[in-house]
Structure formats: structure tokens, C-alpha cells
N, C-alpha and C positions, 0 to 999 in steps of 0.2 A: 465280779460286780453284777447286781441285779438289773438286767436284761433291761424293764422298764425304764431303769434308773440311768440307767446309759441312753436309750432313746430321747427322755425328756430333757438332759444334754446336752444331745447332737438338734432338738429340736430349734426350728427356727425362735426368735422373741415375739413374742404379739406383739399387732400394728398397734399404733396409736389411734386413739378412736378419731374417725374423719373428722365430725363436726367442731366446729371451735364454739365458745361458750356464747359468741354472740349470734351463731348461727342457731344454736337450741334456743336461747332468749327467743329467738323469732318464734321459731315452732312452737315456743309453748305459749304464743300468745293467741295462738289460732287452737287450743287446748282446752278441753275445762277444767275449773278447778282439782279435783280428782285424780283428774289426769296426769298433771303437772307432778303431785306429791308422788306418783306412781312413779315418772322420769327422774324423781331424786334420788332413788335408789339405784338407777343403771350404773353410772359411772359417777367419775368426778367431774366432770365436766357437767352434767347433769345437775349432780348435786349443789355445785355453785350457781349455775345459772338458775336455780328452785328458788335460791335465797334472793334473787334478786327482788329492787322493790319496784319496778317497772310490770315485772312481769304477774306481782299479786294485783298494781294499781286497774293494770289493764284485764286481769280476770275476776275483778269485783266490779268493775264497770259494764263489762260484761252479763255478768250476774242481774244485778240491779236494771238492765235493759231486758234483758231475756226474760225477768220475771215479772216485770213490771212493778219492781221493788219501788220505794218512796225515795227520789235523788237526795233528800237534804239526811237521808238516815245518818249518814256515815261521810262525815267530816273529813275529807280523803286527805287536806295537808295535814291535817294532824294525827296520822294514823301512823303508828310504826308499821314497817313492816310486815312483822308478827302479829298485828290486829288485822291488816290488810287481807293477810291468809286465814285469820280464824274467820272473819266476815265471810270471804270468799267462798270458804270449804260448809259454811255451816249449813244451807240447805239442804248439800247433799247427806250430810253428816246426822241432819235431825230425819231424813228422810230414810237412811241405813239403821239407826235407831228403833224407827219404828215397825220396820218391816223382819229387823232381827229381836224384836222383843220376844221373850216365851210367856206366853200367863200363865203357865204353869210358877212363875217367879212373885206372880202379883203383882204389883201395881208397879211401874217406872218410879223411881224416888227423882224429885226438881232438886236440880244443883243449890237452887237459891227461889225461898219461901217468904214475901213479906206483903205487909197490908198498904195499903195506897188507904192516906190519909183523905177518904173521902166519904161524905154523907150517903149512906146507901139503907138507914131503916128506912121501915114504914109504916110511921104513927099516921101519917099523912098524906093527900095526892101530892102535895104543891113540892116536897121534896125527895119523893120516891126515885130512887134509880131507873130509868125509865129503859136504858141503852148503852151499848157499848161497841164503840167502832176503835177499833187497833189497826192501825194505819201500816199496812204491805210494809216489813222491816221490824218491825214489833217496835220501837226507841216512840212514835209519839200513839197517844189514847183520848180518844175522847169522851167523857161521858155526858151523858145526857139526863137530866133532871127536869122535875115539874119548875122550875125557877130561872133554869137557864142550862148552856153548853160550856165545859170547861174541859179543857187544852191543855196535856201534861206530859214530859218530856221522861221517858223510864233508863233514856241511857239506851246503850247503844252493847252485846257484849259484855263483856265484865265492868264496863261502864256506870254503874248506876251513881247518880244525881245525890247528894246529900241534903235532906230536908226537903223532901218533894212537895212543892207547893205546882197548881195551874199557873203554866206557861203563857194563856190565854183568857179570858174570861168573856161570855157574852150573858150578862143578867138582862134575861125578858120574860118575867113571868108567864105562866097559861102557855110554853111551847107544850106541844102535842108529840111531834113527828120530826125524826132525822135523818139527814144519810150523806153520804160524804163519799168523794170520787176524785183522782186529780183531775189538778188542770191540763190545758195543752201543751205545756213545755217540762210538764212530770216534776217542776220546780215547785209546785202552788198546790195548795187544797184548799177547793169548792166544798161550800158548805150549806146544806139545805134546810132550813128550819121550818116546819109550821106551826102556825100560833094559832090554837082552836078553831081550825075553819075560819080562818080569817083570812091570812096570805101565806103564801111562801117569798123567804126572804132569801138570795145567797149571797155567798160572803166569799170572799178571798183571803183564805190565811196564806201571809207569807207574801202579799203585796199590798205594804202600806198607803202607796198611793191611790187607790182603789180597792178599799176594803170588800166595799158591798155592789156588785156586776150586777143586781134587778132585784123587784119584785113583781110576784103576780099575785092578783087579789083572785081568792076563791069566794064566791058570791053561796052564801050555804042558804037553800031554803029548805024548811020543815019538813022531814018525813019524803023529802025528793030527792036529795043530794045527800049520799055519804062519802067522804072521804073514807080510803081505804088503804093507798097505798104510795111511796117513790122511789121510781128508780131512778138515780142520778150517772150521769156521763160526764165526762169534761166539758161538754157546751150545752147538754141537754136534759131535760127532765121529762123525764115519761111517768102521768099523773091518773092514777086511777079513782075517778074519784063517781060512786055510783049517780047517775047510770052512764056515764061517756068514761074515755078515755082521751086525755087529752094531751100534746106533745107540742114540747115549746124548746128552742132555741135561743136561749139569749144571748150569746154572741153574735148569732146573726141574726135577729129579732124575726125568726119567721116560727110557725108553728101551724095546730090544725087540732080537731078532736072528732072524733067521731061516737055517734051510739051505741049502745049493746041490743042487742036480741036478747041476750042469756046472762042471770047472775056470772059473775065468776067469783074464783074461792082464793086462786091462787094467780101470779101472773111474775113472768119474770121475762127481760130484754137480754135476745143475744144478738149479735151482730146488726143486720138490718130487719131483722124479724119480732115479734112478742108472742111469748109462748103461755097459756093461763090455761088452765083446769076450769072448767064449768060447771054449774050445780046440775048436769044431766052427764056427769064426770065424761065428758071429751077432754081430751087434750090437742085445744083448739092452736094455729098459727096464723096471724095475722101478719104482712107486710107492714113494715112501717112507710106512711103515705108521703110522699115531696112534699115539706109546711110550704107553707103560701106568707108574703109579706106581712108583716101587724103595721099597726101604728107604733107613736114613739112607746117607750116603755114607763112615762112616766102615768101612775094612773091603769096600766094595763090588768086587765081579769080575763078570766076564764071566757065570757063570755064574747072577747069579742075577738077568739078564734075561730075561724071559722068553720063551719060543720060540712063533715065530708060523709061519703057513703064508703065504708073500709068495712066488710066480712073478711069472716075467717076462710082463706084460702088453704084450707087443708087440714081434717082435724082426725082421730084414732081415738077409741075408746080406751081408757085406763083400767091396770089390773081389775080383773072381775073381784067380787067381796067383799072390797074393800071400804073401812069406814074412816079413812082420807087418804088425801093426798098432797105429799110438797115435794117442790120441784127446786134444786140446785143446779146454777148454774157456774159457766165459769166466770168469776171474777171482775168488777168492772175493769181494775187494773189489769189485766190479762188479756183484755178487749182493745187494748188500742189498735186503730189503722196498721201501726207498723211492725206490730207481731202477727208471725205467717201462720201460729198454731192453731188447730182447729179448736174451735169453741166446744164447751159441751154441757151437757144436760141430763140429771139424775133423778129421775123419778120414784120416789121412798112413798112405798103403797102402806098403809097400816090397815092388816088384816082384820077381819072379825072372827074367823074361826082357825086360822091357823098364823105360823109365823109371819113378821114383817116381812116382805118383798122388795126389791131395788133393782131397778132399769137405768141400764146408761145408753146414751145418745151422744151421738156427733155432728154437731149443728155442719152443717155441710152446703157449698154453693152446688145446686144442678144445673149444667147446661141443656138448656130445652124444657126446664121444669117452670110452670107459672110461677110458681114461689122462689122469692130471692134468696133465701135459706130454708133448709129443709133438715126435720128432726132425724138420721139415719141410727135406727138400731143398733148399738155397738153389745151386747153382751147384757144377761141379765144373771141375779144370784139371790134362790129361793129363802135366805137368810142374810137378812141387810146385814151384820154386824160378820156373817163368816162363818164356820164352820169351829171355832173357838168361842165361840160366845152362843153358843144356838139355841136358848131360849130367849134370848135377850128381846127387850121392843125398843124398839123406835120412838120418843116422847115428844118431840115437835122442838124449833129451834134447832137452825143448820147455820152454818157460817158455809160462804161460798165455795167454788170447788178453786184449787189452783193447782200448777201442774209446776215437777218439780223433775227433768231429766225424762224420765219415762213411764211417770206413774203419774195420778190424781189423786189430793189429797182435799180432805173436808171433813168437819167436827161437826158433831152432831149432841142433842140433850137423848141420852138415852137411860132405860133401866136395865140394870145387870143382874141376872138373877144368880150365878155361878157364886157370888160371892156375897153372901148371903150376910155372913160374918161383919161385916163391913159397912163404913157410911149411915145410914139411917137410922138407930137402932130401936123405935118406934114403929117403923114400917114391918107388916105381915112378912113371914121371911119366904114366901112362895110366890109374895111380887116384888122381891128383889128390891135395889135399891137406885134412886137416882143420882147418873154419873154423865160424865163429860166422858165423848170417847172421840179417838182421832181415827179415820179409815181411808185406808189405801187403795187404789184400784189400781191396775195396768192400763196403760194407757190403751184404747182400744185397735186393734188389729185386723185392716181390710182383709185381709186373706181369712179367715174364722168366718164360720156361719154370725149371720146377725144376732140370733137368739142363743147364740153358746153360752154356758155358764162360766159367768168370771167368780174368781175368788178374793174379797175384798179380805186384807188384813186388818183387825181395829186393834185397838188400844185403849183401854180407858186411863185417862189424863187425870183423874180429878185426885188430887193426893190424899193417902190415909188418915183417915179420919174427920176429914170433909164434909161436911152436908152442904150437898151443892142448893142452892135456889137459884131458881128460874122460873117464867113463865112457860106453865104447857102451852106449845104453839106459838109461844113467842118469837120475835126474832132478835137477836142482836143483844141478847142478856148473859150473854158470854161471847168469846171471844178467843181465838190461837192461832200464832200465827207460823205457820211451818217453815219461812225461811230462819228465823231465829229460836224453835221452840219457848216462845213466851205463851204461856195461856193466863188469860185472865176470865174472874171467876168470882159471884157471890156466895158465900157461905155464912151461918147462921155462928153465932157465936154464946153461951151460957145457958141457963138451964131455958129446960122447954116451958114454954108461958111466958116467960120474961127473954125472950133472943132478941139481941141484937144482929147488924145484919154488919158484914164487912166485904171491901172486894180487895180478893186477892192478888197477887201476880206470881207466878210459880215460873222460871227459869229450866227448863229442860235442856238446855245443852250448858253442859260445863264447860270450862276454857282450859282447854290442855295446855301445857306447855311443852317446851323443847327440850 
């Protein structure tokens, strides 16, 4: 008899595995998604406690807190199980996606390609596409038009809605300007509308008793005052409107504004700080100042905040050469109080005589430092797009940064020159073509010199045969959102001289099954 064959025999049986299935239940809810699917494979104890629907409810919950996902995305009693876990797994899943794509393959192909029944030419101002806000979770959209805001539900998943008409409707001719943030209990979205220099209005979708929480009147005089820009938070609006800046509360009716010294080009809110670009290209930080009481809010304007004296407590010269600059941040939703992750900040330098540039920063508290947040150096890379794209530029229009496990991710309108073949077929083929690209960074690493060179991975998103439109320099004329791979997107449609314009929705992660 074979020697081995006699040992395995005489060998003892294997133990039974210690844990019982409720004691893995537990463990795998202090787990992440990821993780969880990895414990199905160990044993069977494992793999039944995997299938349980407590353990996908409490790691999409998770999910959705962590990310600062939108709570109403995902309809948790009516979710089977198996939706439970494809929601749960799909950040990580779009975010492995894109860091294992090769372009040497070309372009990613979207699971699912259709048009959203919406008015997006432009014969005209008063119906121009003006914007586009895709709400953390990708299921609602909103866009924005010369006539009004409208509110529309894409489905959740393999989910999508039959006959997609606006969820919402706000018709108010002559708005200008939007921007959209939750509220405080992640249930509600604040809504920011301006109407030619007239007022800012906000709105509460998702609580009927209180649709509209304020208005402020911006008082425009000639040739003095331009509006320029908002940033909206869950209670607050930070309003740049030349030459002050101005910061209002309307939950707690307090606020304040102060003057400039220096145009600015660009400005963007991280934590208790504001961070802007100057036309003498600093990259200036300001403290945001304690507001001070208003009166009631019925009636209230710009001006009857009160004027503080607030400079820039700390400011660093931006890349040398450069003929601009935009600054991304992380995420209003990624901003809340109660996420402990550091904030961060991407400064995309567009060259004049050689490639685009990108700086990341980690917005950061200093003990001992004047400044209540401070911009720290995390890593920079001589080719925004990477070492796979390396003539590519930069073309203006970023969507925020968010962070997904251990990486940062943010879409950008850029030009591809590699693929020449493709998209535009009008455009010179030595400036390449305009494309939607998604890019990866590491999240950054205190132990690394400041100045180390990171390696961002991109991806251009925009699907074959596409011609993407957008504004150069615009913001928020496209849109993707990396917990669900949904990007949305205009594109031109019929012969050139007669186009029409459509917006798309392209579905990048497909729904596996079991």
C-alpha cells in the first residue's frame, strides 16, 4: 500500500470550523463590501452567512454613510438581497474597473446607452442646457435650463424607470446659476437657484412642508457687482459675487461678507477654509469668519450683511507658465461633520509651452498653525492624464473629487490626442479629440516626500462615436458618478450644420448575476 496513502488514513479528521454562522454574520458586518464576497469563498459557513440579507442591508448602509451617498438612492425594503449586494459591491467594483482598464483595448463599452428625453439644443438662451448635477448614487439628475430646473429619477442599478418623464419641475424663467448640496439629515436636497442677478432662492426637495428655507436678494449695480460664483453646503451658501465675498446661513440666519484686494479666477470651500486662484496667480486661503446675526429673512439682501475685514491668511504661488488654473475639490457630500476623511485639493495647471500639470493637496487641521485649515502638498504628476495618455490636455470642466477605499477619483472635459481615429471627425488630427476622461489618484501618503510623483490612471468615458459637447471652462456640463458608474453627457447628433444636441446616460457597470 502507498506509504502516503496509509498516513492520510491513520490521519486525524479535520476540526470543524470554530465560528458558527452567526458569529461570521457579526464579523462580516464590521467588513466591507469586498471583503465579505472574499469570506464566501473560505468555507460554508462563510458562504451562507455571505447570503445573508442583514449582512448586504448593513454593508450598503455603510456604503452610503461612508461615501456620503444620497439616503433616498436605494429603497432598502424593496431591495432583494442580490440588489442589496450589487449596490453595496458596485463602488468598489467601478473603481477596480477603472484602474484595471488597458487602452491599449480602447475605449470601455457602457452596459447600457440611452437618451433622456430632454431639451438640450441651442437655437436659443431661454432653453439652452445650462447644467448638470447627478446626485451622489447616480438614480436622481438634475438639469438646469434657461426656463427652469427639472428633477428626474434614472433608476437605481438595473433599475431604470419606463417612460422617463421630470420627477420635479421648478418653471422660473431668466434662472442663471445652480448648485445642489444635501441637507442635514442626508434625507433632503437644497437647492440653489439664481435668477439673473436678482435673488438666490433655496428650495427643499423631499420636504413638502417646507419646500423653499429662504431667499437672498443680490442687489446688482452696473459695472460694480458681478456675480460669479456658489458654493452650497447643507445650511450654507458661500457667494462670490465681485467684488466681496459673501457667507450666509439660513438655518441659522447668521452670516457676514467681506472685500477683495485681488480679482479672483477660481474659488472653491473645504472644510472651514476657502481656497481661490488670483489674477496675480496665488493660491490664496482665507479662514471662513464667525457670521454675526441678520434680521428676519423676510426681505433679506446682500447688503445687509455685515462687512468684516477677512485676508488671505496664507497664500503659494501656482505652477510657473501656466495659462490657467482649476482647482477640485473634495465633494460637498464628502464634507460632512461626521466623515473623519481628510479633505482634498487638485490643482490642474494648463501649460503654454509644455504638457498639463496636476498638484494634489490635503486640506489638513495644524495645531499651532494661524490657519484653521491648511493646503499640505500630497504628490504631484508632470502629465495630468498619466503616463498613458501623455499628450493629452486638460480642456476645462471637472466634476468634484471623491474618494472610494483608497483612491481619489474626478472626471474631467479633456482632449485625447492617441486616438486620433475617433470622436470628432472634423477636428485636425494633431489636436486630437474632445473626451470625457475619469482619473484615479492614490490616495495620498504621509510617509512620501510632499513633492513625490504620483501616477494618476485615466480613462476616457466618452463612448464610440460620440461627440462630446461642452463648455471650455465650464462647470457641470457633464457629469459621472463613480459609486454607480452612470455618466451623463451631451452629444451632437446628424449631419454637421443642422446638429442637434442630446443628453445621454451611458451605464458602466453591468449587473452580474449569480
Amino acid at each position: 500500500m502507498d506509504v502516503s496513502r496509509t498516513q492520510a488514513m491513520q490521519a486525524p479528521p479535520p476540526k470543524p470550523f470554530p465560528l458558527t454562522e452567526d458569529v461570521m454574520i457579526h464579523v462580516m458586518k464590521y467588513s466591507r463590501p469586498e471583503g465579505i464576497q472574499a469570506l464566501r469563498g473560505t468555507n460554508h459557513v462563510g458562504y451562507y452567512a455571505s447570503h445573508t440579507r442583514s449582512v448586504w442591508l448593513d454593508a450598503l448602509e455603510r456604503v452610503v454613510e461612508s461615501y456620503g451617498i444620497f439616503v433616498p438612492t436605494f429603497p432598502l425594503s424593496q431591495m432583494s438581497t442580490l440588489d442589496l449586494e450589487r449596490a453595496a459591491l458596485a463602488p468598489s467594483r467601478v473603481l477596480q474597473a477603472l484602474q484595471q482598464h488597458d487602452s491599449q483595448e480602447g475605449k470601455p463599452l457602457p452596459h447600457r446607452n440611452y437618451t433622456l428625453p430632454c431639451q438640450a439644443t441651442f437655437p436659443g438662451l431661454d432653453n439652452r442646457l445650462f447644467s448638470l448635477h447627478l446626485v451622489p448614487g447616480g438614480r436622481f439628475l438634475f438639469t438646469f435650463t434657461g426656463d427652469g430646473v427639472y428633477l428626474w429619477d434614472l433608476g437605481y442599478g438595473g433599475n431604470i424607470p419606463q417612460g422617463l418623464t421630470p420627477l420635479a419641475t421648478l418653471n422660473t424663467p431668466g434662472l442663471w446659476w445652480m448648485d445642489v448640496a444635501p441637507s442635514a439629515n442626508g434625507r433632503e436636497l437644497v437647492v440653489a437657484v439664481m435668477k439673473l442677478l436678482d435673488l438666490i432662492s433655496f428650495f427643499n426637495i423631499g420636504s413638502p412642508d417646507r419646500p423653499r428655507v429662504g431667499h437672498l436678494d443680490v442687489l446688482h449695480e452696473p459695472q460694480r457687482e458681478i456675480f460669479l460664483e456658489i458654493h452650497l453646503t447643507q445650511d450654507t451658501v458661500h457667494l462670490y459675487c465681485e467684488p466681496f465675498i459673501a457667507v450666509w446661513n439660513w438655518v441659522n440666519n447668521t452670516g457676514g461678507r467681506w472685500n477683495l484686494r485681488r480679482h479672483l479666477s477660481k474659488i472653491s470651500v473645504c472644510n472651514e477654509s476657502m481656497i481661490a486662484v488670483d489674477l496675480n496667480d496665488d493660491i490664496c486661503v482665507w479662514d471662513l469668519p464667525s457670521p454675526s446675526e441678520l434680521p428676519s429673512l423676510t426681505g433679506l439682501g446682500v447688503t445687509d450683511l455685515r462687512t468684516i475685514e477677512n485676508i488671505p491668511k496664507y497664500s503659494f504661488p501656482a505652477p510657473g507658465n501656466h495659462k490657467d488654473i482649476s482647482l477640485l475639490r473634495t465633494s460637498t457630500w464628502q464634507q460632512k461633520p461626521d466623515l473623519s476623511s481628510d479633505r482634498h485639493l487638485c490643482a490642474i495647471a494648463q501649460q503654454r509651452y509644455k504638457e498639463d500639470s496636476l498638484s494634489l493637496y490635503s486640506i489638513k487641521s495644524v495645531p499651532g498653525f494661524p490657519l484653521k485649515t491648511l493646503p499640505v502638498p500630497a504628490g504631484r504628476c508632470g502629465l495630468v492624464y498619466g503616463k498613458e495618455m501623455p499628450a493629452s490636455q486638460f480642456e476645462g470642466g471637472a466634476t468634484a473629487i471623491n474618494r472610494i477605499n483608497d483612491s481619489l477619483i474626478f472626471s474631467t472635459g479633456g482632449r485625447a490626442v492617441f486616438c486620433v481615429d475617433q470622436g470628432f471627425g472634423y477636428l485636425d488630427e494633431e489636436h486630437g479629440h474632445s473626451e470625457l476622461v475619469a482619473t484615479v489618484l492614490p490616495m495620498p501618503d504621509p510617509s512620501l516626500p510632499a513633492l513625490h510623483e504620483i501616477k494618476p490612471k485615466s480613462v476616457i468615458l466618452t463612448p464610440e462615436c460620440h461627440n462630446v459637447v461642452h463648455g471650455r471652462g465650464e462647470k457641470n456640463q457633464f457629469a459621472f458618478c463613480p459609486f454607480s458608474g452612470r455618466l451623463v453627457y451631451m452629444t451632437t447628433v446628424g449631419e454637421r450644420g443642422s446638429w442637434d444636441v442630446e443628453l445621454r446616460i451611458a451605464d458602466y457597470l453591468w449587473t452580474p448575476t449569480r
